[in-house]
Chimera marker file (.cmm) of the C-alpha trace (Angstrom):
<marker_set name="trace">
<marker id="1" x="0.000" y="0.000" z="0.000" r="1" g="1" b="0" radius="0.5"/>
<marker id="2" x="2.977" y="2.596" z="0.970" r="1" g="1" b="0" radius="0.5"/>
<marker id="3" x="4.309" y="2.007" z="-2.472" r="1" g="1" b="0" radius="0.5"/>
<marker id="4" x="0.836" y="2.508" z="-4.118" r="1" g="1" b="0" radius="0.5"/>
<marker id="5" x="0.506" y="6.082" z="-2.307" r="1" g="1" b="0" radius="0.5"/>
<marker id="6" x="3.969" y="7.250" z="-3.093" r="1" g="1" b="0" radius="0.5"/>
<marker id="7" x="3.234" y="6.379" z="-6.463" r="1" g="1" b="0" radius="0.5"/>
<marker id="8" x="0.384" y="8.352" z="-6.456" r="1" g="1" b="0" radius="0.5"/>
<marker id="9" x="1.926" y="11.814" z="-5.899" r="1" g="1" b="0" radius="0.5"/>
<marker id="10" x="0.966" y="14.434" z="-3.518" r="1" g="1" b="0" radius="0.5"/>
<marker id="11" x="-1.693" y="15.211" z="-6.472" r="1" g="1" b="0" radius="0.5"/>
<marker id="12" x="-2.908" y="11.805" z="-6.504" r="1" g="1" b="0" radius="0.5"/>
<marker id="13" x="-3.420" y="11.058" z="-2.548" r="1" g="1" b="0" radius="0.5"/>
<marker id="14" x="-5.038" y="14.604" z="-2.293" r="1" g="1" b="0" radius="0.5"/>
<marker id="15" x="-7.740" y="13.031" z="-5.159" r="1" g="1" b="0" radius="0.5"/>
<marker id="16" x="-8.190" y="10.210" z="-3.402" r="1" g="1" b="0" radius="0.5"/>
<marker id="17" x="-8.908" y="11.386" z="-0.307" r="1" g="1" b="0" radius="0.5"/>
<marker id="18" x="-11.457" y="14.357" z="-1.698" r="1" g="1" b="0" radius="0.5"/>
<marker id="19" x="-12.876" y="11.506" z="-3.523" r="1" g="1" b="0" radius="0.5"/>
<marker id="20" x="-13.433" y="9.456" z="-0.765" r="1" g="1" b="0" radius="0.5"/>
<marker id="21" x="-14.845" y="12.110" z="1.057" r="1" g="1" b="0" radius="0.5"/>
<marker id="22" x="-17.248" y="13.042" z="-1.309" r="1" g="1" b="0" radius="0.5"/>
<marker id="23" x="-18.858" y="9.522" z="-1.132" r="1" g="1" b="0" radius="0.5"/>
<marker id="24" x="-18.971" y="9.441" z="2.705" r="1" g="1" b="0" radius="0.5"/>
<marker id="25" x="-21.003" y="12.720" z="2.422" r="1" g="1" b="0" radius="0.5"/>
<marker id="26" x="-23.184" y="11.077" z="-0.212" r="1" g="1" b="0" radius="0.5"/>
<marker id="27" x="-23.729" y="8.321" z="1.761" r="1" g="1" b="0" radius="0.5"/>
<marker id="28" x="-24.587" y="10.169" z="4.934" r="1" g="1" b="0" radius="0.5"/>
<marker id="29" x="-27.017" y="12.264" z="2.552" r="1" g="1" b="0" radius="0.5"/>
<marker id="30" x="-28.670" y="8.731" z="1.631" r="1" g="1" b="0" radius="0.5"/>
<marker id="31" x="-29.376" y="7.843" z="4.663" r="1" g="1" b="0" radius="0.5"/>
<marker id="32" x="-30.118" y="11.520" z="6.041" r="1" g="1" b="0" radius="0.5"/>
<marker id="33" x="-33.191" y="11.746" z="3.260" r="1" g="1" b="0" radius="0.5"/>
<marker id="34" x="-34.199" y="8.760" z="4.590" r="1" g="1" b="0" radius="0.5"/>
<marker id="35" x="-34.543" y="9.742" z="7.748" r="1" g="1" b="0" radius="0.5"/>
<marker id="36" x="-31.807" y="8.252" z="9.815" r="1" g="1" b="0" radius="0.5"/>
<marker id="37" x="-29.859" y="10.693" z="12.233" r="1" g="1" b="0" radius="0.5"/>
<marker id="38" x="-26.528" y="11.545" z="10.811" r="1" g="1" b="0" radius="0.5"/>
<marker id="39" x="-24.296" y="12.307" z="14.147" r="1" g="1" b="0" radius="0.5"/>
<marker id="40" x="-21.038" y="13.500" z="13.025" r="1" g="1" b="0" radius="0.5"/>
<marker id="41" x="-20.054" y="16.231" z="10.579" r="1" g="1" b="0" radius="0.5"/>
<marker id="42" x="-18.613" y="14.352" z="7.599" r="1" g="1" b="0" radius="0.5"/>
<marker id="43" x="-15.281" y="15.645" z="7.040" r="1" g="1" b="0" radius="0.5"/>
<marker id="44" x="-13.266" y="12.992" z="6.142" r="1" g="1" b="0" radius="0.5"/>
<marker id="45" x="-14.854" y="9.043" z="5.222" r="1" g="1" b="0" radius="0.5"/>
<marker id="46" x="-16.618" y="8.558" z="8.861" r="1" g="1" b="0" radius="0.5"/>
<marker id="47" x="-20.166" y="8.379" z="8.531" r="1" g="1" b="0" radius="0.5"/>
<marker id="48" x="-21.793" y="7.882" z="12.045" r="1" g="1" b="0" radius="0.5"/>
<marker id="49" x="-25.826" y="6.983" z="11.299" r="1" g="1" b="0" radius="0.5"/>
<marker id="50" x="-28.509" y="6.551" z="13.881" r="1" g="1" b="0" radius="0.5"/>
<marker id="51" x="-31.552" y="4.200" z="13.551" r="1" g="1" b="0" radius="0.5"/>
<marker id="52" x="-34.527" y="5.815" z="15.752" r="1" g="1" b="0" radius="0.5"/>
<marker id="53" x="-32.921" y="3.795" z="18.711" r="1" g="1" b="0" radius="0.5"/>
<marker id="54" x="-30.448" y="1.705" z="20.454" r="1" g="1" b="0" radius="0.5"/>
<marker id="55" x="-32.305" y="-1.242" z="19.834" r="1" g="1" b="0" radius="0.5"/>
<marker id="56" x="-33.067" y="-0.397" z="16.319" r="1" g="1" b="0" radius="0.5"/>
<marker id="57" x="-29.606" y="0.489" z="15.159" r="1" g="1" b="0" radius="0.5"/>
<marker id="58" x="-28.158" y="-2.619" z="16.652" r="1" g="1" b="0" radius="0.5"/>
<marker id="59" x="-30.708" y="-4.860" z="15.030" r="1" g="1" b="0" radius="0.5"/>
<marker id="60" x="-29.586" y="-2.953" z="11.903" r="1" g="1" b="0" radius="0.5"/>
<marker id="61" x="-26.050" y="-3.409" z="12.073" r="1" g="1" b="0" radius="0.5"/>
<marker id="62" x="-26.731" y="-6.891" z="12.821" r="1" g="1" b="0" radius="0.5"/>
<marker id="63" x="-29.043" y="-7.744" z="9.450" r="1" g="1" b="0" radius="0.5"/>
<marker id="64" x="-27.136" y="-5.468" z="7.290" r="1" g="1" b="0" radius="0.5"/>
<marker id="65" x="-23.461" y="-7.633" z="8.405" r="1" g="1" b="0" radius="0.5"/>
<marker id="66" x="-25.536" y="-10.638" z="7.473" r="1" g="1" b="0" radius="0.5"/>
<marker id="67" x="-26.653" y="-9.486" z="4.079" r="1" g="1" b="0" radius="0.5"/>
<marker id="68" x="-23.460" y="-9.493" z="3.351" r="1" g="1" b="0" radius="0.5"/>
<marker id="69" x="-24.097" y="-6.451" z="0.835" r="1" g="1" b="0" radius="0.5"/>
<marker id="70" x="-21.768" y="-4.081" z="2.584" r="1" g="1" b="0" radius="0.5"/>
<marker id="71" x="-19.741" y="-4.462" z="5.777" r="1" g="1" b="0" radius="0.5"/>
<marker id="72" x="-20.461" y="-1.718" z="8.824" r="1" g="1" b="0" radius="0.5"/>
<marker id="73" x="-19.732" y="-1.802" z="12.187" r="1" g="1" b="0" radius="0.5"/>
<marker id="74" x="-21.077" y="-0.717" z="15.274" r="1" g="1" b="0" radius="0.5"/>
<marker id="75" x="-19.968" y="2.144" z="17.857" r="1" g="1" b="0" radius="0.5"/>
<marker id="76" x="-21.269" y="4.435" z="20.810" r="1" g="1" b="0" radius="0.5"/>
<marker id="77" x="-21.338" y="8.240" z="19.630" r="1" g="1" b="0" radius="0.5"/>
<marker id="78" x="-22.599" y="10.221" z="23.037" r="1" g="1" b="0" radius="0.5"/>
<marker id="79" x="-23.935" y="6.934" z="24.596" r="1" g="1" b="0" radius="0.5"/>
<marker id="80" x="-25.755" y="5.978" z="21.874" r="1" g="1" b="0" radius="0.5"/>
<marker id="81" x="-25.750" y="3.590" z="19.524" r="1" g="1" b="0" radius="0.5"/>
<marker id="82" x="-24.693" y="4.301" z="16.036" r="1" g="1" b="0" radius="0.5"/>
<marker id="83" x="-23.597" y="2.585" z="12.585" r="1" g="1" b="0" radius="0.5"/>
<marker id="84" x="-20.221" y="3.449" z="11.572" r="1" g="1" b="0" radius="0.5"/>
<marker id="85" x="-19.930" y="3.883" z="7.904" r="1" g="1" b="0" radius="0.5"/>
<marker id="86" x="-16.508" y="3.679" z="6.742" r="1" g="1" b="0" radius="0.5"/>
<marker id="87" x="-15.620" y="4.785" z="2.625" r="1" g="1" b="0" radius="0.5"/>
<marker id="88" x="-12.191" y="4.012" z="2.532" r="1" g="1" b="0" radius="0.5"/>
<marker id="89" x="-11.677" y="2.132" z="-1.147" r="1" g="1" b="0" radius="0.5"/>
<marker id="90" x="-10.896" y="3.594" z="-4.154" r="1" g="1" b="0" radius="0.5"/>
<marker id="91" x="-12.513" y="1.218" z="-5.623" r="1" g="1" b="0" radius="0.5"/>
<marker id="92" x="-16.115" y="2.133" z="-3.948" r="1" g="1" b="0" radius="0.5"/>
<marker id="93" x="-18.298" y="3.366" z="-6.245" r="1" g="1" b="0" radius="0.5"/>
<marker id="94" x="-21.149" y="5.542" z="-5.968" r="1" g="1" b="0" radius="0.5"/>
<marker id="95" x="-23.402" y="2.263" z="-7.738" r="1" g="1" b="0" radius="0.5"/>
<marker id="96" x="-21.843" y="0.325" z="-4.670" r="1" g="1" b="0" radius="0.5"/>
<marker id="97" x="-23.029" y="3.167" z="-1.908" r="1" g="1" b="0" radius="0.5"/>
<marker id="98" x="-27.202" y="3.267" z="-4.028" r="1" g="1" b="0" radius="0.5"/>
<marker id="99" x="-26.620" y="-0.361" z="-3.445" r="1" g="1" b="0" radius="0.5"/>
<marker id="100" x="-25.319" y="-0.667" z="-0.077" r="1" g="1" b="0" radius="0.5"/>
<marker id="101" x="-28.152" y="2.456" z="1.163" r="1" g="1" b="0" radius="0.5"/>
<marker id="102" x="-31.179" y="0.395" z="-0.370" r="1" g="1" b="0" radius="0.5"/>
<marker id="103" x="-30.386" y="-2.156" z="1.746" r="1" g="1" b="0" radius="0.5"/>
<marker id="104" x="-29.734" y="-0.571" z="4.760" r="1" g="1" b="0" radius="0.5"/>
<marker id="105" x="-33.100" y="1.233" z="3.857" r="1" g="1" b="0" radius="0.5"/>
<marker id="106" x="-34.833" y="-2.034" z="3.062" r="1" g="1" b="0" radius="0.5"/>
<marker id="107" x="-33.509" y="-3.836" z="6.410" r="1" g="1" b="0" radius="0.5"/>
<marker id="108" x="-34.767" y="-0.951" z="8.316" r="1" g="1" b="0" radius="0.5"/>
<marker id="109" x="-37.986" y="-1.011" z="7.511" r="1" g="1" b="0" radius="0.5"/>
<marker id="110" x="-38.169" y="-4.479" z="8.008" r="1" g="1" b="0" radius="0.5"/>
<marker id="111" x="-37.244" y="-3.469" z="11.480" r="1" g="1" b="0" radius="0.5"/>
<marker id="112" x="-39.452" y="-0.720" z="11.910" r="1" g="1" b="0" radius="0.5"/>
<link id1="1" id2="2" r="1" g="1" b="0" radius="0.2"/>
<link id1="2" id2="3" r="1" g="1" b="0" radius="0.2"/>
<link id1="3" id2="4" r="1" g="1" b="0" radius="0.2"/>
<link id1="4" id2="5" r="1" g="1" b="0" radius="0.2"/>
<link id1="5" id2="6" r="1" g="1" b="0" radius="0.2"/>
<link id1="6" id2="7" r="1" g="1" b="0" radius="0.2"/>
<link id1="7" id2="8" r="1" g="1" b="0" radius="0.2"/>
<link id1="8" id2="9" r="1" g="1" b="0" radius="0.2"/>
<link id1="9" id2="10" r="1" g="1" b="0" radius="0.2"/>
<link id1="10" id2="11" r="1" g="1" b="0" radius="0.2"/>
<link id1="11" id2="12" r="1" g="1" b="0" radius="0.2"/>
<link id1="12" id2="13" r="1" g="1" b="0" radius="0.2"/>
<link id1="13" id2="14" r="1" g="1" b="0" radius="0.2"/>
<link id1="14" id2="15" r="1" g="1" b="0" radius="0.2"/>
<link id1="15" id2="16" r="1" g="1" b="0" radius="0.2"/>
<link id1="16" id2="17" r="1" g="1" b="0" radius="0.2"/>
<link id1="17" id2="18" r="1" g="1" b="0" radius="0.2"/>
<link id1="18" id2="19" r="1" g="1" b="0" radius="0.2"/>
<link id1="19" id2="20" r="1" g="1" b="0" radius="0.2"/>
<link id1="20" id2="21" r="1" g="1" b="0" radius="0.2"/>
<link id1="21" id2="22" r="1" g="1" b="0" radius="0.2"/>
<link id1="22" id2="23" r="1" g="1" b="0" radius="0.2"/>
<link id1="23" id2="24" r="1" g="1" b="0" radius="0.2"/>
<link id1="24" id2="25" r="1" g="1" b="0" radius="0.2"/>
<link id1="25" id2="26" r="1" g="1" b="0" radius="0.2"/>
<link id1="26" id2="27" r="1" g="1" b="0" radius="0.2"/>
<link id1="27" id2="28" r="1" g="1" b="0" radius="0.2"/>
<link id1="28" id2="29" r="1" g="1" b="0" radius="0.2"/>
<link id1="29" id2="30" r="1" g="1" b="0" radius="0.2"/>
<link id1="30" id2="31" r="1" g="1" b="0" radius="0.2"/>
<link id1="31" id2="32" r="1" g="1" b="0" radius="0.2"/>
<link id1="32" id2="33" r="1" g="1" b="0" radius="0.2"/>
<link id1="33" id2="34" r="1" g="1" b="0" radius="0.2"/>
<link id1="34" id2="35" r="1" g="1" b="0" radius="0.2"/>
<link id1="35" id2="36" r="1" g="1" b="0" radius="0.2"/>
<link id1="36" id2="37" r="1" g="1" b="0" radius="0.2"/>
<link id1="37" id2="38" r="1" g="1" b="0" radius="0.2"/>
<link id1="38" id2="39" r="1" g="1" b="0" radius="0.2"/>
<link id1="39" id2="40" r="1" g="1" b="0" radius="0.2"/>
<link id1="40" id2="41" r="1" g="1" b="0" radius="0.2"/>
<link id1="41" id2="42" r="1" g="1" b="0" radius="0.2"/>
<link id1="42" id2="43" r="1" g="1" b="0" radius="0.2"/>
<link id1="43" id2="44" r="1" g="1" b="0" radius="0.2"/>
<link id1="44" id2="45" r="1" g="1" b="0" radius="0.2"/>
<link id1="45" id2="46" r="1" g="1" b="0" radius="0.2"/>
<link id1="46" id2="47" r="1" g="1" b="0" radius="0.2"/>
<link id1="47" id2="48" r="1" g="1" b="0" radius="0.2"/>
<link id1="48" id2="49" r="1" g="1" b="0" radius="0.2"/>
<link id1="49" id2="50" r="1" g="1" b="0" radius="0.2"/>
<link id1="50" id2="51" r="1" g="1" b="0" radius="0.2"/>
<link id1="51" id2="52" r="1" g="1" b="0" radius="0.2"/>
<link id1="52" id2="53" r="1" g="1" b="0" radius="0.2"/>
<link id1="53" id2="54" r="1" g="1" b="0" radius="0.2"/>
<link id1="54" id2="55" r="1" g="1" b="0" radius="0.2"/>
<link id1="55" id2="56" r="1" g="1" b="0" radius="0.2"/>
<link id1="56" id2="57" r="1" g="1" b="0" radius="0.2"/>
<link id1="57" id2="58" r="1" g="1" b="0" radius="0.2"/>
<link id1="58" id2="59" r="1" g="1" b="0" radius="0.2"/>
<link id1="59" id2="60" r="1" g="1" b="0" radius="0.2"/>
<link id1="60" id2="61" r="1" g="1" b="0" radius="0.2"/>
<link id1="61" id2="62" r="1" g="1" b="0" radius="0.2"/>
<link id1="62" id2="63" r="1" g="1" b="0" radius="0.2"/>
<link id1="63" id2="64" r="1" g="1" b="0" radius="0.2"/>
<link id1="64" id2="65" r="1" g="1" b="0" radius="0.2"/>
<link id1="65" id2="66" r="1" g="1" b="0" radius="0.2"/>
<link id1="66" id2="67" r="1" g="1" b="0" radius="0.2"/>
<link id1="67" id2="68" r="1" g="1" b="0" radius="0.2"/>
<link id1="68" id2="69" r="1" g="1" b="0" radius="0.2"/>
<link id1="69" id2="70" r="1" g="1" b="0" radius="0.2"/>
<link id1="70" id2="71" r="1" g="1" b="0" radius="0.2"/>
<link id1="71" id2="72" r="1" g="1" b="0" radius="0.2"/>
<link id1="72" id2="73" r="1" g="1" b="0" radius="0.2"/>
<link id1="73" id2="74" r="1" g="1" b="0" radius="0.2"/>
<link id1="74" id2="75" r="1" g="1" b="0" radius="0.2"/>
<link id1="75" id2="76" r="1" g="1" b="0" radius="0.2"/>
<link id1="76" id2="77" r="1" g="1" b="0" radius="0.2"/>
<link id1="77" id2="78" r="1" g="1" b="0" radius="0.2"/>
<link id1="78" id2="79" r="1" g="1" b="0" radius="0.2"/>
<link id1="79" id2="80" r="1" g="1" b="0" radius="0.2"/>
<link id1="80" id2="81" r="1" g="1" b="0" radius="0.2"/>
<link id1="81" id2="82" r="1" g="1" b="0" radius="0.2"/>
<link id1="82" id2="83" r="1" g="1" b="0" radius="0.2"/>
<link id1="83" id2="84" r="1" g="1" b="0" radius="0.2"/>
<link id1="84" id2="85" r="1" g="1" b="0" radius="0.2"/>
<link id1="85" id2="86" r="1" g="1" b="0" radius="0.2"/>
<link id1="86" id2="87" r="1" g="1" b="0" radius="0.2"/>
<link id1="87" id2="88" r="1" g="1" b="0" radius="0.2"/>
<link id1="88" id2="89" r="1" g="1" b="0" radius="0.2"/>
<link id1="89" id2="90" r="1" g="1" b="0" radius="0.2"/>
<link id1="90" id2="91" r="1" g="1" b="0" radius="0.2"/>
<link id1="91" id2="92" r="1" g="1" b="0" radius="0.2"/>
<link id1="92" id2="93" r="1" g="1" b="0" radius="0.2"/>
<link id1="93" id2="94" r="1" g="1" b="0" radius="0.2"/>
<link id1="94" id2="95" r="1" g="1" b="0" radius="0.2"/>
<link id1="95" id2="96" r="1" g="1" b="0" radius="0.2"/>
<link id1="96" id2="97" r="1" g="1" b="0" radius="0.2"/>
<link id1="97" id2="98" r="1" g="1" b="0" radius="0.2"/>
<link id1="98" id2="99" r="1" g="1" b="0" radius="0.2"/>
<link id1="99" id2="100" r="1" g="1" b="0" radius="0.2"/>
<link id1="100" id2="101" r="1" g="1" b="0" radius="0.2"/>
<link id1="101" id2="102" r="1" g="1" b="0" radius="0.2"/>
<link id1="102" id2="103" r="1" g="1" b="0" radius="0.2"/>
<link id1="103" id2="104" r="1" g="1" b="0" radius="0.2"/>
<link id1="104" id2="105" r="1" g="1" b="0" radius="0.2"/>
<link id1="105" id2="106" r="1" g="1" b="0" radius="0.2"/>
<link id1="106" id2="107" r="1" g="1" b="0" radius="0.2"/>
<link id1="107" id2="108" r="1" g="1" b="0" radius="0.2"/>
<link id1="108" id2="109" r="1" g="1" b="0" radius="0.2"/>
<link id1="109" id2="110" r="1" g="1" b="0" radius="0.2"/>
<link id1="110" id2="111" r="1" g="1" b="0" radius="0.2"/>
<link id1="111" id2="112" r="1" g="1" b="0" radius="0.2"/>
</marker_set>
């Protein structure tokens, strides 16, 4: 991986990471239209999304690591429970986020 990023240039690391920001922000917009609770202010590739409750969020993570559609994992944000959205591959599109967000919208309302 070092080599990869040296080989990128200063140019090419500072595209990346904008790039990779720009889907965690479209992600957390997703999800925010959908009416989760969006925690954090996105400002790098942390996305920190809230599911109407503990309970609810936790049941999320859980289905959503079993759909095996996208991989999230769990964390406490201000004692509460939150999904913690990662974007950290170049090779993430923004087909894979619509993807990954209609399932994390369609487990949720199976939830409730």
């Amino acid at each position: 991986m070092w080599a990869t990023l040296k080989g990128l240039g200063k140019q090419g690391v500072s595209e990346l990471v904008w790039e990779l920001h720009q889907k965690a922000v479209y992600f957390s917009e997703l999800l925010k239209k959908a009416g989760f609770e969006i925690l954090n202010d996105v400002v790098f590739n942390q996305v920190l999304a809230r599911y109407k409750s503990d309970e609810k969020t936790s049941k999320l993570i859980k289905g959503i690591q079993e759909s095996g559609v996208c991989w999230l994992g769990g964390s406490k944000w201000d004692g509460k429970t939150v999904m913690r959205i990662s974007v950290s591959s170049y090779k993430t599109t923004y087909e894979d986020i619509d993807i990954s967000a209609k399932e994390i919208l369609k487990i949720a309302k199976s939830i409730g």
